[in-house]
C-alpha positions in Angstrom: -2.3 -21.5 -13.3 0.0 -18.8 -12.4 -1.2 -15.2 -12.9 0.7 -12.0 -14.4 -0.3 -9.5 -11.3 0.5 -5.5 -11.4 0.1 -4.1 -8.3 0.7 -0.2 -8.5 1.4 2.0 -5.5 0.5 5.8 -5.2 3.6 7.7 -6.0 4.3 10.3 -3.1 5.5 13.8 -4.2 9.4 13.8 -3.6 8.8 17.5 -2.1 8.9 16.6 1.3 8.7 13.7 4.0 6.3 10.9 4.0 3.7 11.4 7.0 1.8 8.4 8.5 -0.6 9.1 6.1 1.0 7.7 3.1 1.6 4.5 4.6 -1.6 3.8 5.7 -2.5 4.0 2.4 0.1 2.5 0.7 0.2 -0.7 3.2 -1.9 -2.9 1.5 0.1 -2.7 -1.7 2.9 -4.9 -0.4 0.4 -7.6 1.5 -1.2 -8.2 -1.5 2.6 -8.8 -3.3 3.6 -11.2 -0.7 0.5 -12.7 -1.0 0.8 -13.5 -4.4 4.2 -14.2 -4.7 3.3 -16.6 -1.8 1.3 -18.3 -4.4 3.6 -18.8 -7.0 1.8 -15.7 -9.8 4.1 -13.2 -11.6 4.3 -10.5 -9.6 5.0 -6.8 -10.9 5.0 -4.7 -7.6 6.1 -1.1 -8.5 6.1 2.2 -7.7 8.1 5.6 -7.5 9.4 9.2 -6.9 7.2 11.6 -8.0 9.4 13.9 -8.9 8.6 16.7 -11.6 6.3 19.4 -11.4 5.1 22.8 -9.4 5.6 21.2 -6.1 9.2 20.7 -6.4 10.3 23.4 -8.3 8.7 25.5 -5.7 10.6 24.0 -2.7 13.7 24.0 -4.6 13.4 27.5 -5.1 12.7 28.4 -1.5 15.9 26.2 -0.6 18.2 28.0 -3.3 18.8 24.3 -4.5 17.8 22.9 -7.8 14.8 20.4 -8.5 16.8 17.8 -9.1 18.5 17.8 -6.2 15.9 18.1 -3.8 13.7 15.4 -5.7 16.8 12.9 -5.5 17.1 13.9 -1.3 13.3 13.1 -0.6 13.6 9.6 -3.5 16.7 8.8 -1.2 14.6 9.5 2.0 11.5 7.5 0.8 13.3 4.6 -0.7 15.0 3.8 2.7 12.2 4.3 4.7 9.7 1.8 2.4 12.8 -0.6 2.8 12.7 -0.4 6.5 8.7 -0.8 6.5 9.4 -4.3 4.6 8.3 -2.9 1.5 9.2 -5.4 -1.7 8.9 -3.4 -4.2 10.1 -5.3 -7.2 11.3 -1.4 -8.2 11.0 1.3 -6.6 12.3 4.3 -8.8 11.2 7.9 -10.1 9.5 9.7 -12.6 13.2 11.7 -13.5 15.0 8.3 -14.2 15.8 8.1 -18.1 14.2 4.9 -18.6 10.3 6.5 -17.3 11.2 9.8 -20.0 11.5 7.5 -22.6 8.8 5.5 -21.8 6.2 8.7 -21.3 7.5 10.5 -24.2 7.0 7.3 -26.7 3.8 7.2 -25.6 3.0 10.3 -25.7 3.9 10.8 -29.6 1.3 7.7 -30.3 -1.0 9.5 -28.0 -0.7 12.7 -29.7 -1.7 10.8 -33.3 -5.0 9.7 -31.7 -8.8 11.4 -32.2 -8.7 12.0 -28.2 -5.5 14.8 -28.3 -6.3 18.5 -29.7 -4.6 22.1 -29.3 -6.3 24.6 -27.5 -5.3 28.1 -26.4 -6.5 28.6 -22.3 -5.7 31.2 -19.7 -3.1 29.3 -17.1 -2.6 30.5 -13.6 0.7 32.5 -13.5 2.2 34.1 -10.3 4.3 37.6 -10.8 5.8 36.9 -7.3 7.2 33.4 -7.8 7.7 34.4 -11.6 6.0 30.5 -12.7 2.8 29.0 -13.9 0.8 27.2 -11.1 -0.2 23.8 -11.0 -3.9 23.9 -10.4 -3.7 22.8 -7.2 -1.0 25.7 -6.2 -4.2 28.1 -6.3 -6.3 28.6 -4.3 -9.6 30.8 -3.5 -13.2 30.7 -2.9 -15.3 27.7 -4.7 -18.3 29.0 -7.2 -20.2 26.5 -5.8 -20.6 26.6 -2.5 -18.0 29.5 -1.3 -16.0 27.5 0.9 -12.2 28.1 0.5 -11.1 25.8 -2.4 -7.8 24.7 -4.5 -7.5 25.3 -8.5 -8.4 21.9 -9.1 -11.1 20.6 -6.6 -13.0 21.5 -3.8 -12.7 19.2 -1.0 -15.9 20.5 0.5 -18.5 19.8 -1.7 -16.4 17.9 -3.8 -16.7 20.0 -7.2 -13.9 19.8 -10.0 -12.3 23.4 -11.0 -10.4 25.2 -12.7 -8.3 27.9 -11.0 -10.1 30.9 -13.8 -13.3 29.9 -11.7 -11.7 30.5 -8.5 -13.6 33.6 -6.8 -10.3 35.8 -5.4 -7.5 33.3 -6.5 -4.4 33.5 -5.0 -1.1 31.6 -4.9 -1.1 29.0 -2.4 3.1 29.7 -2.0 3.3 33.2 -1.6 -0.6 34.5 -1.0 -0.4 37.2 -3.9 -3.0 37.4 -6.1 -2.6 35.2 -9.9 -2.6 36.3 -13.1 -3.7 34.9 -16.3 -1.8 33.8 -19.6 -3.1 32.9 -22.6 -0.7 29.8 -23.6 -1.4 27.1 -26.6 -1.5 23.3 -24.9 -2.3 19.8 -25.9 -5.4 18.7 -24.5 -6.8 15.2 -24.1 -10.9 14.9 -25.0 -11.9 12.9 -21.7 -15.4 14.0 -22.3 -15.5 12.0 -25.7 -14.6 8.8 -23.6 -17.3 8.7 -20.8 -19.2 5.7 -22.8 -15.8 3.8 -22.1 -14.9 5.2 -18.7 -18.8 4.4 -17.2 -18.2 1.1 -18.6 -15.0 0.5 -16.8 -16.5 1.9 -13.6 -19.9 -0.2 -13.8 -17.2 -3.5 -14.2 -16.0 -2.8 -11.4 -17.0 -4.9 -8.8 -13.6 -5.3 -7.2 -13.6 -1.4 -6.3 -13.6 0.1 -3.4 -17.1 1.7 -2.4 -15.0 5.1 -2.4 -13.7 4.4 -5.6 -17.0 3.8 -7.2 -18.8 6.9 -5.5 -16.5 9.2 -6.5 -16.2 8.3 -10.1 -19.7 7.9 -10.6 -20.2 11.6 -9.8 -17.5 12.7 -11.5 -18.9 11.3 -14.4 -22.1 12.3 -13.9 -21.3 16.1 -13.4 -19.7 15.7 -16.7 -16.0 15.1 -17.6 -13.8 17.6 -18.0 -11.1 17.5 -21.3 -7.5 17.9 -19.2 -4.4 19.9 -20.6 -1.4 17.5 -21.3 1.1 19.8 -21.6 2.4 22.7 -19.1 4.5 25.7 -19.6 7.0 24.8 -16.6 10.6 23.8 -16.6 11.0 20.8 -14.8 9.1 17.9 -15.9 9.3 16.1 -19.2 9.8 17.6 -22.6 7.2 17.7 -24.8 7.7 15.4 -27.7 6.3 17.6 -30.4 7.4 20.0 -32.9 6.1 23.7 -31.6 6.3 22.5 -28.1 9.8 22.6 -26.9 9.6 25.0 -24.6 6.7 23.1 -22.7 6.9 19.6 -20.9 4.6 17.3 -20.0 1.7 17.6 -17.4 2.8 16.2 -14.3 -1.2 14.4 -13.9 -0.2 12.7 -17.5 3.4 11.6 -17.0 3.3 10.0 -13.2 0.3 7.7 -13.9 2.5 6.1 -16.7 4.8 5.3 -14.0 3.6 1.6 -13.2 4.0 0.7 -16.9 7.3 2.0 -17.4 8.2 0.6 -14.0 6.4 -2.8 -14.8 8.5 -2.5 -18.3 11.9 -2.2 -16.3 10.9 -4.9 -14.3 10.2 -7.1 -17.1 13.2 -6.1 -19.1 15.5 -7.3 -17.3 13.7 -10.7 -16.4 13.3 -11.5 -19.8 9.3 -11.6 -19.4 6.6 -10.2 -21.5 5.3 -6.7 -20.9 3.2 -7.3 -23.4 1.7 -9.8 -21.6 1.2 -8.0 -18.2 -0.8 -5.0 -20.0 -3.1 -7.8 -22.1 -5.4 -10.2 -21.6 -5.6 -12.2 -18.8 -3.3 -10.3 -15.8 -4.7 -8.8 -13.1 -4.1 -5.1 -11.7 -4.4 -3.5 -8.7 -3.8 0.3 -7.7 -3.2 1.1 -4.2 -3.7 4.7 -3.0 -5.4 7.2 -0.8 -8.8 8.5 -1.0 -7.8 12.2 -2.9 -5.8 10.1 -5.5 -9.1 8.1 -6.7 -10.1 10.3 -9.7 -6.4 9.8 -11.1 -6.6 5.8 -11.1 -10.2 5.7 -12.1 -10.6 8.2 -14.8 -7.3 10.0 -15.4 -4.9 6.5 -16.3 -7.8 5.0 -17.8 -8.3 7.7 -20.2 -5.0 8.1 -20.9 -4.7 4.0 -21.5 -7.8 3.9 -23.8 -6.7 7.4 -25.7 -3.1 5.5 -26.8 -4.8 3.1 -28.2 -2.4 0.4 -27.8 -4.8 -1.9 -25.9 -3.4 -1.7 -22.9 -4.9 -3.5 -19.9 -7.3 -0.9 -18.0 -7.8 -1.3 -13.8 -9.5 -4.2 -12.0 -9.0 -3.2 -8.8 -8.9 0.1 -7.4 -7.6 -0.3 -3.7 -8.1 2.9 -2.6 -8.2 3.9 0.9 -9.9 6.3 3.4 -8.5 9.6 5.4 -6.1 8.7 8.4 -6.2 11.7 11.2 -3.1 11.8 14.0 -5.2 12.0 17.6 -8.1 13.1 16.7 -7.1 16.1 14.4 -6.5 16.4 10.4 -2.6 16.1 9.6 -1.8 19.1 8.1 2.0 18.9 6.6 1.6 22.8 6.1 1.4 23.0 9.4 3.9 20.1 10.5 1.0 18.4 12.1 2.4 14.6 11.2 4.4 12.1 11.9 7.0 11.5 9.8 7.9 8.4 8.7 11.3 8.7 8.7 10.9 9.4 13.0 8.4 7.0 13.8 10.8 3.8 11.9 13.7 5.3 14.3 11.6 3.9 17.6 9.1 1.7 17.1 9.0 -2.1 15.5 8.2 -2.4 11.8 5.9 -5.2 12.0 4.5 -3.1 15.1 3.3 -0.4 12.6 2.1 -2.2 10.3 -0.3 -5.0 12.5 -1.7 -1.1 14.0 -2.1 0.1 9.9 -3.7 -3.0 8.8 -6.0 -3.6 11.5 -6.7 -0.2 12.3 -6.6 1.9 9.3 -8.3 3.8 7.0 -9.8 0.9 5.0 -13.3 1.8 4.2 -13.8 4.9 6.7 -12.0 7.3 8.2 -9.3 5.9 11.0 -7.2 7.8 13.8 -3.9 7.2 14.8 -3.5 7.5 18.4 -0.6 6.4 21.4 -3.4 4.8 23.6 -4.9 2.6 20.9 -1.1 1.9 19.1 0.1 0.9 22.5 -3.0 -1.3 23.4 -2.9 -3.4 20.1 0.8 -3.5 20.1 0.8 -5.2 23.5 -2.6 -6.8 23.7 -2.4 -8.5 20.1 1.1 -9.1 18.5 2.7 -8.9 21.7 0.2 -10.3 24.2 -1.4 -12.7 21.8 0.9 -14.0 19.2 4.4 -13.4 20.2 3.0 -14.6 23.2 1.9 -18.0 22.1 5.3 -18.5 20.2 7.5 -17.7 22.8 5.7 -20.0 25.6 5.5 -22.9 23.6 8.7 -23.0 22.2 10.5 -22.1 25.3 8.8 -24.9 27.1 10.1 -27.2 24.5 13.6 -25.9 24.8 13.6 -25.9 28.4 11.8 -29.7 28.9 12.3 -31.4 25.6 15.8 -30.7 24.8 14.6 -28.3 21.9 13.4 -31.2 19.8 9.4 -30.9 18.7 8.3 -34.2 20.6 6.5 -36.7 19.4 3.0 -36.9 20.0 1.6 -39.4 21.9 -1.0 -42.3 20.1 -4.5 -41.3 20.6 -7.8 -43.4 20.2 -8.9 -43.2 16.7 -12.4 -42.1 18.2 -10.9 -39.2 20.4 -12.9 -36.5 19.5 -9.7 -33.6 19.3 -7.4 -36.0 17.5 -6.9 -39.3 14.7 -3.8 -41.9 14.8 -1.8 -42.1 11.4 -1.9 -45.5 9.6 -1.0 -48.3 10.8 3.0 -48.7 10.6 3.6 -44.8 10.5 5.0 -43.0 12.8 2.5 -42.4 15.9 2.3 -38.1 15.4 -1.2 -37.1 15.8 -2.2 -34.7 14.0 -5.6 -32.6 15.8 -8.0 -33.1 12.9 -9.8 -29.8 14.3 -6.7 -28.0 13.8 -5.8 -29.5 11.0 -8.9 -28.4 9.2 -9.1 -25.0 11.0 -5.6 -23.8 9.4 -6.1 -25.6 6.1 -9.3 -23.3 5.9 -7.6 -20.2 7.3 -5.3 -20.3 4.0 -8.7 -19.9 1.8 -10.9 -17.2 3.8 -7.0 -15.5 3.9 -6.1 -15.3 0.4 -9.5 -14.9 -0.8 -10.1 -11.6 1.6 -6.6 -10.4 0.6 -7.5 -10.5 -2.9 -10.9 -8.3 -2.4 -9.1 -6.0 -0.5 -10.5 -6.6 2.5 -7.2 -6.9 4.4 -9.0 -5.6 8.3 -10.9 -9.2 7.8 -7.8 -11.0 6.9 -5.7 -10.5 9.8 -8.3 -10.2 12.0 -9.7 -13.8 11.1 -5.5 -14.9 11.7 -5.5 -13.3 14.9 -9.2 -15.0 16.3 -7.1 -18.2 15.5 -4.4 -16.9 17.8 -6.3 -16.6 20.6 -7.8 -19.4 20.3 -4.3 -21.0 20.0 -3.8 -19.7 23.4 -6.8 -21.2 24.5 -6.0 -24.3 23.9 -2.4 -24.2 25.4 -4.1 -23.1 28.9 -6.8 -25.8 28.1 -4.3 -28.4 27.6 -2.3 -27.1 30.9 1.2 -29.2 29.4 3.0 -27.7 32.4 0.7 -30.4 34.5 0.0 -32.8 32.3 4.5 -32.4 31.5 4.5 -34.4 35.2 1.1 -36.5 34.8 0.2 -37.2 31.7 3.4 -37.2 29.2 1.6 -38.6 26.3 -0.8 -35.3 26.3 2.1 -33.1 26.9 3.9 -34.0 23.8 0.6 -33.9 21.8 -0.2 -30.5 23.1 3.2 -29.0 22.4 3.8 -30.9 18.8 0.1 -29.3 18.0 1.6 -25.8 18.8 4.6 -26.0 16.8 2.3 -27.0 14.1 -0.2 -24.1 14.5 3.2 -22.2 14.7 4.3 -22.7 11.6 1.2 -22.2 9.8 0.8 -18.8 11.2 4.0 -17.4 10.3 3.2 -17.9 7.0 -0.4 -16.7 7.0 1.0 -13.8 8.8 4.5 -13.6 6.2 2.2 -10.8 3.9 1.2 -8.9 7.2 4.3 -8.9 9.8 6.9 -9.6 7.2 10.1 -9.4 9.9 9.0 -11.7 12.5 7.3 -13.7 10.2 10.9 -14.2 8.8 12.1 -15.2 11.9 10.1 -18.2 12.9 9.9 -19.4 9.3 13.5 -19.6 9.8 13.7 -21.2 13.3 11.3 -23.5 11.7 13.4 -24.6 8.4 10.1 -23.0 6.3 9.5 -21.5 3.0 6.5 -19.1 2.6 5.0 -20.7 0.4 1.2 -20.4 0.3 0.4 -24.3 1.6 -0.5 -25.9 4.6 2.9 -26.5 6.7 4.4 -29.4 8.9 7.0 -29.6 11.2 8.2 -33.4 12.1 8.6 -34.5 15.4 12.2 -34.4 16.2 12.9 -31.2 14.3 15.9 -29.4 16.9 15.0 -25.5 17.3 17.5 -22.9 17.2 17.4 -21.2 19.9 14.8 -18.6 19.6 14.9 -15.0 20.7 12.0 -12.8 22.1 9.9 -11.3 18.9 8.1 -8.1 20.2 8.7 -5.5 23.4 6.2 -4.3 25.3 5.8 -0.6 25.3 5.0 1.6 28.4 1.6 3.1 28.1 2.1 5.7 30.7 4.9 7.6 28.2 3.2 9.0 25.7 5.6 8.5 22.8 4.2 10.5 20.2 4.5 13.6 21.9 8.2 13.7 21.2 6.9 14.0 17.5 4.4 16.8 18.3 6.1 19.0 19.9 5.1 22.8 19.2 1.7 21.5 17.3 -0.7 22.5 20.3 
């Protein structure tokens, strides 16, 4: 039965360029939406801008620009360069779109009705220099705990939630004056009245990430926190409530709602149930980076239960690891990155994202290097699979007239191959191969779906090389002069193993996969795939270039970080 999937990315902050770092983490999102669309479910694949808050407003301020206007440059920026990463979002949009105030605001007043919402006055961080209240985040100073140097919200050394009052010497992480304090009235939401339903949640969930489960588990255990839902800031979303008009909505409280007023969109205008997607029965994924766990696992869910609408909570949190850039932290203060945006200018698509998938931060920490890009860039999808395609279809266009031939009748007892039924057409079909990819859709879709994506193209690609292995073995450019009968079989095996890869690979390496599932006459679906004997092939084209490993092509992008 087909399922009603949600899979939600991480929403990057539309305050400046998307580093490597983002997509590493974002990756998986779009392999498991192929995946499933692959295999016929519902699929809601959404994310967005995140475009309100102190972040922005602060950038636009040192740009003399407005916040609009430099959220909408970075939302353009990020949309084209998710397009150009083969991204299928089924929407991509942003938290200032009409349609996402609505939807937070509604929700909001029904929030605001609950047992879980109270007022409460509190001292808020407030910079005389920048004349604005600071996000959390935006302050920083020494932690209580263990006096390392800490933001307003969280320390990342020994991990401890804050608040910026408890800072030791807090300063503004702008400008580096020293905050104030101001008293201000807010909406707060009692997360420490649901840590019955929130341990429950995270005890269910045996689909998390390790990371995920850690890191919740403690928070929980060093005891919940109640969060302010409301901010005294400008840009962001009004405050639906009388008293509160000159304060909008927490930026932590509005951009989680984003997948369900995305998902809403979505379902809008197919005429499908939204209703349905947030009840019973669906299936959600979130996909995000490490520091973004607490928000997924304790922060939406709260949120969620607080309304009180029902709405579906997480099954699986996707959430990966930290991704360094050779060997050191990126640092975006610091323009230690890559930016996206550079990196899609000279390198292949599905080139990035074979390294990101194989290579990346999945369950521990992973480094982005020019040595180990260019190796399994021209050892594996160049070397291995592009490779295989190109030499066996080449040969075929070259000594077949580029028509798949068809196999030669083998002995029903030859051990690599079976004979069809008597009066069919004599195509043999290698029963090991046969079973071998049949099986390869299983262990494929079943790893994708528990996240363990490293596994999943890494059991495709063993199945590569051993498709090469056999095409040595079976030597068809001997056996094309003395021994025809094995030729053919050898070469119609290939095509076969061919097609079947392009659409295991489809979620992975999206563009080439295109390609051959093209040449081939294929859909993607998510099924075992056979090309007759006789097919005619377009003429087929080269899929990957090798790169020069003796340039170092990153350094063009890290220039002046030494």
């Amino acid at each position: 039965m087909n399922k009603n999937i949600l899979i939600g990315g991480a929403w990057p902050y539309a305050n400046g360029s998307l580093h490597i770092g983002h997509i590493a983490g974002l990756l998986p999102g779009d392999v498991l939406a192929r995946y499933h669309r692959a295999c016929k479910d519902k699929v809601y694949f959404v994310s967005g801008s995140d475009c309100h808050g102190t972040p922005v407003a602060i950038r636009a301020k040192s740009e003399g620009r407005s916040p609009k206007e430099v959220s909408d440059h970075y939302h353009e920026e990020f949309t084209d360069c998710f397009k150009r990463l083969g991204f299928s979002y089924d929407l991509y949009t942003k938290t200032s779109s009409d349609e996402h105030k609505s939807f937070v605001q509604d929700f909001h007043r029904k929030l605001y009705e609950s047992q879980y919402v109270y007022e409460k006055e509190s001292p808020q961080a407030y910079c005389e220099c920048c004349n604005t209240f600071l996000a959390d985040r935006f302050v920083t100073g020494t932690c209580p705990k263990c006096g390392e140097a800490a933001r307003g919200d969280q320390c990342d050394i020994c991990g401890t939630v804050l608040d910026p009052e408890s800072l030791k010497d807090p300063i503004c992480a702008v400008c580096k004056n020293p905050v104030t304090f101001r008293n201000s009235k807010h909406l707060y939401i009692a997360i420490s009245k649901l840590e019955k339903e929130l341990k429950s949640l995270v005890d269910n969930g045996s689909k998390w990430r390790k990371n995920a489960i850690s890191f919740t588990n403690r928070y929980i255990d060093e005891g919940l926190r109640d969060r302010a839902l409301t901010r005294d800031l400008e840009w962001g979303i009004p405050v639906p409530k009388e008293g509160y008009e000159n304060k909008t909505i927490y930026i932590w409280a509005e951009n989680v709602l984003g997948y369900l007023s995305a998902a809403k969109v979505v379902a809008d205008k197919r005429g499908e149930s939204f209703e349905q997607l947030f009840g019973e029965g669906a299936k959600h994924y979130y996909v995000h980076g490490k520091d973004n766990i607490p928000f997924h696992s304790i922060i939406l869910p709260a949120l969620l239960i607080a309304n009180g609408s029902g709405y579906h909570l997480p099954d699986q949190i996707v959430s990966s690891e930290y991704l360094t850039l050779e060997g050191r932290k990126i640092s975006t203060s610091q323009n230690y990155a890559i930016w996206v945006k550079d990196l899609l200018d000279h390198y292949d698509p599905d080139s990035l994202r074979y390294y990101f998938l194989a290579n990346g931060p999945e369950k521990k920490d992973a480094d982005f290097s020019w040595t180990e890009y260019v190796n399994n860039h021209n050892g594996e999808i160049l070397g291995a699979y592009g490779n295989f395609i190109n030499r066996s279809l080449a040969f075929i266009n070259k000594y077949f007239d580029g028509k798949v031939p068809e196999a030669g009748t083998l002995e029903s007892n030859a051990p690599e191959g079976r004979t069809t039924e008597e009066g069919a057409s004599s195509t043999t079909i290698d029963i090991e191969w046969d079973e071998r990819l049949k099986e390869l859709y299983k262990t494929t879709g079943d790893r994708i779906e528990n996240g363990n994506f490293k596994d999943a193209i890494e059991g495709i690609f063993e199945v590569v090389r051993r498709a090469n292995k056999y095409f040595d073995e079976k030597e068809p450019w001997k056996t094309r002069t003395t021994d025809i009968d094995s030729c053919k079989d050898t070469l119609y095996q290939c095509v076969q193993i061919i097609a079947n890869l392009s659409v295991l690979l489809a979620p992975f390496l999206p563009f080439s996969s295109e390609k051959v599932c093209k040449w081939l006459s294929l859909n993607n679906d998510w099924e075992y795939k056979t090309v007759p004997a006789g097919y005619s092939l377009p003429e087929t084209q080269i899929l990957f270039e090798r790169l020069d490993k003796s340039v170092n092509g990153f350094e063009k992008f890290l220039e002046g970080h030494e």
